[in-house]
C-alpha positions in Angstrom: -11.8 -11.1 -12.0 -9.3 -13.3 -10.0 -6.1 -12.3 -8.1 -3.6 -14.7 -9.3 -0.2 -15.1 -8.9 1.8 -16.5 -11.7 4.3 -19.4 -10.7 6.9 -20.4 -13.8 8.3 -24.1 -13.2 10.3 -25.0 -16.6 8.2 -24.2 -19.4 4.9 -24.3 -17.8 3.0 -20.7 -16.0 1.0 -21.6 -13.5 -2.0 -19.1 -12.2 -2.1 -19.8 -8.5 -5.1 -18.2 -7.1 -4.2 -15.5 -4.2 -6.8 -16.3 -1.3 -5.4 -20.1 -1.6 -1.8 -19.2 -0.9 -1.1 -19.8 3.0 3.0 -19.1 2.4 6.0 -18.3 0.4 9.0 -20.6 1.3 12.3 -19.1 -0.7 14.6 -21.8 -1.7 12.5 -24.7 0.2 14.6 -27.9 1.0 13.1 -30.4 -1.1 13.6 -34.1 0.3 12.6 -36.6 -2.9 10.5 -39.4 -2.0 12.0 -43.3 -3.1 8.5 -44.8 -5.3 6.5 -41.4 -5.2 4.1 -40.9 -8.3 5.5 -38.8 -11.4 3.6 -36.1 -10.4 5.4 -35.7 -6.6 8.6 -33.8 -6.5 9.3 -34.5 -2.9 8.1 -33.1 0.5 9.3 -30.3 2.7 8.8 -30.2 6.1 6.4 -26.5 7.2 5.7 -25.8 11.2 6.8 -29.4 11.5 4.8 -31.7 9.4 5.6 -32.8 5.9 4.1 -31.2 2.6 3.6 -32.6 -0.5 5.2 -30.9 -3.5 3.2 -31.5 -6.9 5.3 -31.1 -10.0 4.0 -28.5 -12.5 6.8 -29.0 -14.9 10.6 -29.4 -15.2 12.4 -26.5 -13.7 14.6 -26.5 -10.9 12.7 -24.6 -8.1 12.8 -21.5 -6.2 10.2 -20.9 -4.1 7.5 -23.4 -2.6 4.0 -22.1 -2.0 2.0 -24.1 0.3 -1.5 -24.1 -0.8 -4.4 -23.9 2.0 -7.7 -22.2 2.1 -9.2 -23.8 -0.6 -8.3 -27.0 0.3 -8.8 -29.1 4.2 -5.1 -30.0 3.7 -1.6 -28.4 3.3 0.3 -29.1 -0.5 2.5 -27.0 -2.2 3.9 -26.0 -5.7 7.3 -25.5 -6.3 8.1 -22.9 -8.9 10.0 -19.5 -9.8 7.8 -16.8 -8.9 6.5 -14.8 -12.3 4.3 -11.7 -11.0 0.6 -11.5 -10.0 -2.6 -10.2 -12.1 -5.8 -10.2 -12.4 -7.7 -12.6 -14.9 -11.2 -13.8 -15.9 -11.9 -17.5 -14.3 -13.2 -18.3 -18.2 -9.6 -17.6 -19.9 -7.8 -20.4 -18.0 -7.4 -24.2 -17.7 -7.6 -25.8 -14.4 -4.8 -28.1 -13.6 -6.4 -29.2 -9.9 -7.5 -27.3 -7.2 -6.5 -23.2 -6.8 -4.7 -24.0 -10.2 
């Protein structure tokens, strides 16, 4: 079983997987990027470099997690947080990386 926590951007639910969450960021100041790929929502700046924010869906969002651990670089979801549980890797559809 994996410890997930369940991100809700728009319509979409997102299982985020626990041990690749470095941080929660309420309310994160989104700066949007002129030219950047659909799948970019902007970047936010965490311990003074810039982040990437991928776009999961279409809601307007309320918390940021930066992703790390899984990954050699910071990136981060935006998203409303949902709750956390515990799920069998087989049940779900990866999306990239931790998601």
């Amino acid at each position: 079983m994996m410890e997930l926590v369940v991100v809700r951007d728009g319509y979409r639910e997102i299982f985020v997987e626990k041990s690749c969450i470095k941080e929660i960021v309420l309310n994160p100041r989104i700066y949007e990027v002129p030219g950047a790929p659909q799948d970019v929502r902007g970047i936010l700046f965490y311990e003074g470099l810039p982040v990437v924010i991928r776009r999961i869906g279409d809601g307007a969002p309320v918390c940021g997690i930066i992703m790390d651990g899984c990954l050699q670089s910071h990136w981060e979801i935006a998203g409303e947080p949902a709750g956390e549980e515990a799920i069998h890797a087989e049940e779900l559809v990866r999306v990239m990386p931790a998601l």
